[in-house]
C-alpha positions in Angstrom: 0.0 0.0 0.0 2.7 2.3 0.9 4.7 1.6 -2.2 1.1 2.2 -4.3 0.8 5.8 -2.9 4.1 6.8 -2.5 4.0 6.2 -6.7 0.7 7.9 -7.0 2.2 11.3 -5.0 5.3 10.8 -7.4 3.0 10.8 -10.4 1.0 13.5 -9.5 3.7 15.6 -8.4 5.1 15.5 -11.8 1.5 16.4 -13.6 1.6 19.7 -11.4 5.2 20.0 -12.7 4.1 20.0 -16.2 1.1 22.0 -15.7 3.6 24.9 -14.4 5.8 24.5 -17.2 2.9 24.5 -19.4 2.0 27.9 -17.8 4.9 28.8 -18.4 5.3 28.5 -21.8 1.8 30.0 -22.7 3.3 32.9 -20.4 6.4 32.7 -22.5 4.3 32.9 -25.8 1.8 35.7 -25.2 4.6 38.2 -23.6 6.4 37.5 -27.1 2.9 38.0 -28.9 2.5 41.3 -27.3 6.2 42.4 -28.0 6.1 41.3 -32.0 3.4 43.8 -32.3 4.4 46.6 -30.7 7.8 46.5 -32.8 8.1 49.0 -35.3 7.8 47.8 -38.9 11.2 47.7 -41.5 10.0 47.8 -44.9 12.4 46.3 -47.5 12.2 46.8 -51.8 14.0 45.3 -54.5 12.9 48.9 -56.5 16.5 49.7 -56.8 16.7 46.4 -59.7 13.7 48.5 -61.7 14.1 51.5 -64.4 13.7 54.4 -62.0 10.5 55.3 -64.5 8.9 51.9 -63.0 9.6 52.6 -59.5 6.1 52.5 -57.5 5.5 55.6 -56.1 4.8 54.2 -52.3 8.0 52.1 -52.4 10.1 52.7 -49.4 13.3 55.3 -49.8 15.8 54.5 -52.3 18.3 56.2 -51.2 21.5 53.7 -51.2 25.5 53.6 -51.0 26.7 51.4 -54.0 30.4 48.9 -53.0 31.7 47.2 -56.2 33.4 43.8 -54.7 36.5 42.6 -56.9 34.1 39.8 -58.5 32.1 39.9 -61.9 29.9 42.9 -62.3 26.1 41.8 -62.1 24.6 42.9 -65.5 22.3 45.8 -63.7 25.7 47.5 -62.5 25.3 50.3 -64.7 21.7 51.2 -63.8 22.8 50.8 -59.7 25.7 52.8 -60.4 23.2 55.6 -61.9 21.0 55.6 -59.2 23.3 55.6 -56.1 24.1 58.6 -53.7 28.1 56.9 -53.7 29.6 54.5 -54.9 32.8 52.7 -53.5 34.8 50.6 -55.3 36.2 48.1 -52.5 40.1 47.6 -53.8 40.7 45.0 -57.1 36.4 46.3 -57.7 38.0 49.3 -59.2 39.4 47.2 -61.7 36.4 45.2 -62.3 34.9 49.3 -62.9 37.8 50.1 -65.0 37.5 46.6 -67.4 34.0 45.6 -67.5 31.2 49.0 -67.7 32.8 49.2 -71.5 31.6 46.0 -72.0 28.0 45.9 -70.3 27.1 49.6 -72.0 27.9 48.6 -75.0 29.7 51.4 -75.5 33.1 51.6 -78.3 34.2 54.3 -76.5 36.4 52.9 -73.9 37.9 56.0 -72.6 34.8 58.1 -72.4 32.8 55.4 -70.6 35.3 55.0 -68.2 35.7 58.9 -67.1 31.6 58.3 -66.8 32.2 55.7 -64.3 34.1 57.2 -61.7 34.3 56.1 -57.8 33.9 58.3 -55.5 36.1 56.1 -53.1 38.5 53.3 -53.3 38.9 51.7 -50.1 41.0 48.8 -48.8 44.5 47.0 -48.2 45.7 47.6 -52.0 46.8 44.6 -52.6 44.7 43.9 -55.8 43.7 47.2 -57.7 46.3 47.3 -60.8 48.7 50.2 -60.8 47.5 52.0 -63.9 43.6 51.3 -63.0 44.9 53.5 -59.2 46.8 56.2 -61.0 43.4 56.4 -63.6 41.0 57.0 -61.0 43.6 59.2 -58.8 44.1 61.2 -61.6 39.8 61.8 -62.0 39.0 62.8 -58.3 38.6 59.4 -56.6 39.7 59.4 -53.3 42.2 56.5 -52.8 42.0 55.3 -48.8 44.8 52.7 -48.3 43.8 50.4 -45.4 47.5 48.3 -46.0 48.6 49.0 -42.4 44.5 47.2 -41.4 44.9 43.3 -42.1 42.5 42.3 -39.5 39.4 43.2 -41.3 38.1 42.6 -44.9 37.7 45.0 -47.9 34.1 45.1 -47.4 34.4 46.0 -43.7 36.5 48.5 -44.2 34.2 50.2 -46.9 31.2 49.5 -44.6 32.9 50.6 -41.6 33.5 54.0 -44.3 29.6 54.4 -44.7 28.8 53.6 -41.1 30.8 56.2 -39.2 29.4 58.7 -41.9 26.0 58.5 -41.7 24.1 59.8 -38.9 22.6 57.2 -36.3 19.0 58.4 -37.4 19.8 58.2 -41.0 21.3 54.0 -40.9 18.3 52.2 -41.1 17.0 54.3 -44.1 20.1 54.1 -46.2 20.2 50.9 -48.1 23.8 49.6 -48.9 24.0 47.5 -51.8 27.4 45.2 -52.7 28.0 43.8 -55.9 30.2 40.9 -56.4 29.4 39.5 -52.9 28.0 36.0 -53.5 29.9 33.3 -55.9 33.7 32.8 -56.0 35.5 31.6 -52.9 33.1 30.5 -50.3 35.4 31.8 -47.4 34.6 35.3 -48.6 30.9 34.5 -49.3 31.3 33.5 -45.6 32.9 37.1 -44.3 30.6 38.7 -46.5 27.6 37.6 -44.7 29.1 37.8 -41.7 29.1 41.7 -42.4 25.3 41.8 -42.3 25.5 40.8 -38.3 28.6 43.2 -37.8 26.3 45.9 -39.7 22.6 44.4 -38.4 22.1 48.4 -37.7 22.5 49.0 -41.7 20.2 47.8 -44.3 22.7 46.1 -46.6 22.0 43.6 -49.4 24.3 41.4 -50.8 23.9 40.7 -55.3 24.6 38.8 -57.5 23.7 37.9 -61.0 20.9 35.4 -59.9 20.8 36.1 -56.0 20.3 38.7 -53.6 20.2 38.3 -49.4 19.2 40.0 -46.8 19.1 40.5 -43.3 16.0 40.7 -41.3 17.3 42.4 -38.0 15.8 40.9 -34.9 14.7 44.2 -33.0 12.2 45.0 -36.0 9.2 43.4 -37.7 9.7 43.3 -41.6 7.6 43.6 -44.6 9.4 43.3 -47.8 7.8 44.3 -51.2 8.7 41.6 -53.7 9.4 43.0 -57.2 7.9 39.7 -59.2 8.9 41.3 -62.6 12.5 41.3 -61.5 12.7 38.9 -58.8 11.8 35.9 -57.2 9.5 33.2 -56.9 11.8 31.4 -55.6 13.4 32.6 -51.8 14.6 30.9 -48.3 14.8 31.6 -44.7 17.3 30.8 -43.2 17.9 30.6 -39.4 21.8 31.3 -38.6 24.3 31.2 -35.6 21.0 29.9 -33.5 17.9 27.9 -34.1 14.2 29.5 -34.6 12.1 28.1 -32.1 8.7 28.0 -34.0 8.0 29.0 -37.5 4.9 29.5 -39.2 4.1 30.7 -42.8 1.3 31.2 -45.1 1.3 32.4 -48.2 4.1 30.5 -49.4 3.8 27.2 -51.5 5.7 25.1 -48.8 4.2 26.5 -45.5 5.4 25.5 -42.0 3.3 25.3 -39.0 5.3 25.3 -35.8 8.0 24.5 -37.2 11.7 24.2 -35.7 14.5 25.4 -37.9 17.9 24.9 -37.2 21.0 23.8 -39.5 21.2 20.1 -39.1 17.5 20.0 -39.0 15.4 21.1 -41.5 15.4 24.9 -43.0 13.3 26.4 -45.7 15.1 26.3 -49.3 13.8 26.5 -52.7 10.0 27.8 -51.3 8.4 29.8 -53.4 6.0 33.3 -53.1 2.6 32.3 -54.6 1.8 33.6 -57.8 -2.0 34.6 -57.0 -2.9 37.7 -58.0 -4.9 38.2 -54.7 -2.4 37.2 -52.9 -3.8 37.6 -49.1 -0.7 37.1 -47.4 2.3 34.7 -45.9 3.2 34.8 -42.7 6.0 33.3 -40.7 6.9 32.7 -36.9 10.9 33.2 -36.7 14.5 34.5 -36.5 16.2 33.7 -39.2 18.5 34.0 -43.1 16.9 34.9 -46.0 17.5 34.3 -49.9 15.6 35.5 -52.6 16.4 35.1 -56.3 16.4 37.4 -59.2 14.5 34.8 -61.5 11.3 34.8 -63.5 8.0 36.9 -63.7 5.4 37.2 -61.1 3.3 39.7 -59.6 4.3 42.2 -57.0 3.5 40.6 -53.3 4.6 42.1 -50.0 6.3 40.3 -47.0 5.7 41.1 -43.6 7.8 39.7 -40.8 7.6 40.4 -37.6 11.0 39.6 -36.3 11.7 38.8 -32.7 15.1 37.7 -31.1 17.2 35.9 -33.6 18.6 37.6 -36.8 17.2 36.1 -40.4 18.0 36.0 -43.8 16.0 36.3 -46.5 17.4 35.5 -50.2 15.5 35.6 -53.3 16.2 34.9 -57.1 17.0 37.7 -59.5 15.3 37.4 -62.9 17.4 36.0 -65.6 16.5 39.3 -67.8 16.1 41.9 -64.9 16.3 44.7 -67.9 13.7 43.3 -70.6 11.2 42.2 -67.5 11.4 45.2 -65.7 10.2 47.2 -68.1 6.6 45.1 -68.1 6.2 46.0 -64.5 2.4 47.1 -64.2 0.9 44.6 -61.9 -1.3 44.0 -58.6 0.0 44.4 -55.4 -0.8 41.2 -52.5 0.6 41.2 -49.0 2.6 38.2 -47.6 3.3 38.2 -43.7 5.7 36.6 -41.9 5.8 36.6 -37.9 8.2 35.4 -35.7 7.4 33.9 -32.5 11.1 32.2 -32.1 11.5 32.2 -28.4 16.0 32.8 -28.3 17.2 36.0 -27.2 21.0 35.5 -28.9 22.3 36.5 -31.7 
């Protein structure tokens, strides 16, 4: 008899154990409800791939810094390089400037297209930007900032380190910073490279290439992120990275996740896709995490919106094989796609 209720006290003692716990968590869960939607709203746009003619008049501020990397120039170089309030080229990027804009403008004139090109800035150790390409651009009014004597940090941190100390605190998270030349080629750099979105996570900063762009989704904001169909996407991940997302829910996407634990080793969301509904009502998502997005082919124009709670995300999506030619058939509906995080980490 003893034995009988000395197991029964056991077992109830642990049911009121996991009925706290429970509590607990539900606790847990509302307080993190309450403080996704009093966080302030981040709104992110591709407009900067579009003719400025097509640019939607209620896109968000398109104000942005241009860094050339010393990698292949994406083919929408010369319309970025238009459109930007500066453009740094970050060390052997100069060269890629110097041999490549000819090419992509289609332009005979190699000497007058380049003197149309000019940096405002070269920035970094030196150690790759040719001799004659350094005296070129001395000799137009670039400002050449040798960083030799700084090996501890990267080109691109050194020209992001540039920006950040010169724009105001209140100005950051308006000025987008776009870097060419930052995805493909070794993956130890693609590695650093992303790594400067959490050195930067105060800085909206998108890393390009010819078929990719990413994105951080910093953690202290929720995001909603206007997908330019004719130029890029469907295709796009989330990516949770340095820590796991507790619990991740979409709609809106064609792969949704319900509750869903994200973490590398475990299962993250690659090669989802926007839906292409014209009415598209919305997608939303529970999590901290990585995003890609691809430049790829035509849909209509959707919007994202993720609340983002403790963890910092990445978004990638696909750029459009012909970002040019599709860009200019860019007059279509609007839907909303929302993503909220309810991940329950508080790293980084």
């Amino acid at each position: 008899m003893n034995e009988h209720r000395t197991s029964s006290s056991s077992g109830g003692s642990q049911l009121e154990k996991a009925k706290v716990r429970l509590v607990h968590h539900l606790l847990e869960v509302k307080m993190l409800g309450r403080a996704i939607r009093s966080m302030e709203v981040m709104v992110h746009s591709s407009t900067f791939l579009l003719p400025k003619l097509h640019q939607p008049a209620n896109s968000p501020a398109k104000k942005y810094a241009l860094v050339v990397l010393n990698q292949n120039l994406p083919r929408f170089v010369p319309r970025l390089w238009t459109h930007a309030k500066l453009r740094i080229c970050a060390d052997g990027g100069a060269n890629r400037i110097f041999d490549e804009m000819f090419q992509m403008t289609n332009d005979p004139d190699y000497e007058s297209t380049r003197k149309r090109y000019i940096p405002e800035i070269i920035e970094g150790d030196m150690d790759s930007i040719r001799p004659e390409v350094k005296q070129f651009y001395s000799s137009q009014g670039s400002k050449i900032s040798d960083k030799s004597h700084n090996q501890e940090t990267t080109d691109l941190h050194k020209c992001i380190s540039r920006i950040h100390r010169c724009t105001p605190d209140h100005e950051k998270t308006n000025l987008c910073v776009l870097v060419t030349g930052a995805l493909g080629g070794r993956f130890d750099h693609e590695a650093a490279n992303i790594n400067i979105l959490y050195l930067f996570s105060d800085m909206r900063i998108v890393l390009l290439s010819d078929d990719c762009l990413i994105r951080l989704l910093p953690k202290t904001h929720k995001h909603e992120i206007y997908i330019e169909s004719s130029v890029e996407g469907p295709h796009c991940g989330l990516f949770p990275v340095g820590a796991p997302s507790g619990s991740t829910t979409t709609t809106g996407l064609k792969w949704n996740l319900s509750e869903a634990k994200m973490r590398f080793g475990s299962m993250i969301s690659t090669s989802n896709i926007v839906h292409a509904e014209k009415e598209l009502e919305g997608t939303v998502l529970h999590q901290e995490l990585e995003g890609t997005a691809a430049l790829q082919e035509t849909t209509p124009t959707e919007a994202i919106q993720i609340p983002q709670p403790p963890l910092h995300c990445f978004l990638a999506m696909k750029v459009n094989d012909d970002v040019s030619h599709d860009a200019r058939r860019q007059e279509r509906a609007s839907g909303v796609a929302k993503i909220e995080s309810v991940a329950r980490f508080s790293a980084c």
